[in-house]
Structures are given as C-alpha cells and as structure tokens.
Steps between C-alpha positions, in 0.01 A plus 500: 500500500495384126370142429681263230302236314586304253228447200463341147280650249379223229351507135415214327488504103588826429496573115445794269291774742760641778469375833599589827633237673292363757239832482755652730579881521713692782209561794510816664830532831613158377923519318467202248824343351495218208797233603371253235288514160482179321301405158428154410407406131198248505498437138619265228682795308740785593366879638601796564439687772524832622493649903476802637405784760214695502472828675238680625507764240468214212960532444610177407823404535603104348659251745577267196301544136460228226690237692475172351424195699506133366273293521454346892689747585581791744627822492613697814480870469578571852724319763798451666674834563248704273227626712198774393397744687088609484342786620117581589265366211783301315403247316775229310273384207592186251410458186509201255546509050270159558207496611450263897851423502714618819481450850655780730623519823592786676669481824479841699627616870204751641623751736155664710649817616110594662578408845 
C-alpha cells in the first residue's frame, strides 16, 4: 500500500547560482507533487526571480522567469489549484538577479509506491 507524507523543502538566501530547493530531487519508487512554491525577498530593493524544473536529462522547463518581487515581499509560484507534478530525479531549482536575497519554500505531497 502507498504511503502519503507531507514535506517542506527549505532554502535560505538564495541569490545568483541556481538552487534546488531544499537539496531535494525525486528518490527512486517515490510520486512527488509540488502543492506550494513560495519566494520571499529578504532585501532592501526589488528582484527578480526565476523557477523552474529540472529533469533528469538537464530539459528545463520555467515555472515563472524574471518575476519581480518588492522589497519584503513574496511571490507564490505555486498554490491553490495549480499543482506540479515531478518525476524520478526532478529537481525545482530557484534562482535570484541579487545576490542572498530569497527564501523558498516548497511544500510537496510524497507518494512511496515501494511497498
């Protein structure tokens, strides 16, 4: 029978090198769906921001791409009734025009189809 948990996935000052959020990538007879991706900006000034998916193979496919976000403020990329679907070695990576300057959040729903 399939297990359900619940995780978050956190990075903290994400800025100009891509990141995936919280390290995390699709392990091996686990279903992974994103139900929320939020960025914070922790800076005096505006960003921009870009998300996105990360296959296997190195395809990348953009969630959201220079999105601006004021300053002390958030952006959510993914919630509500938009959900992502991830597949083995996935990876949702975040990346920041300023360097330190957004918090992420992902909020994913593992499915462990092993047993």
């Amino acid at each position: 029978m399939a297990t359900n948990t619940f995780k978050r996935k956190l990075s903290s000052a994400v800025g100009t090198t891509a990141t995936a959020v919280g390290g995390y990538a699709v392990p091996m007879d686990t279903q992974t769906t994103v139900i929320g991706l939020a960025c914070a900006n922790r800076t005096a000034s505006s960003v921009n921001v870009d998300a996105y998916l990360e296959d296997s193979d190195g395809t990348i496919v953009y969630l959201i791409k220079d999105a601006p976000v004021p300053s002390g403020g958030s952006l959510i990329i993914v919630g509500g009734d938009q959900k992502v679907v991830m597949e083995l070695s996935d990876e949702v990576k975040v990346v920041s025009d300023t360097a330190d300057s957004v918090d992420v959040v992902m909020s994913i729903l593992e499915i462990d189809t092993s047993a």
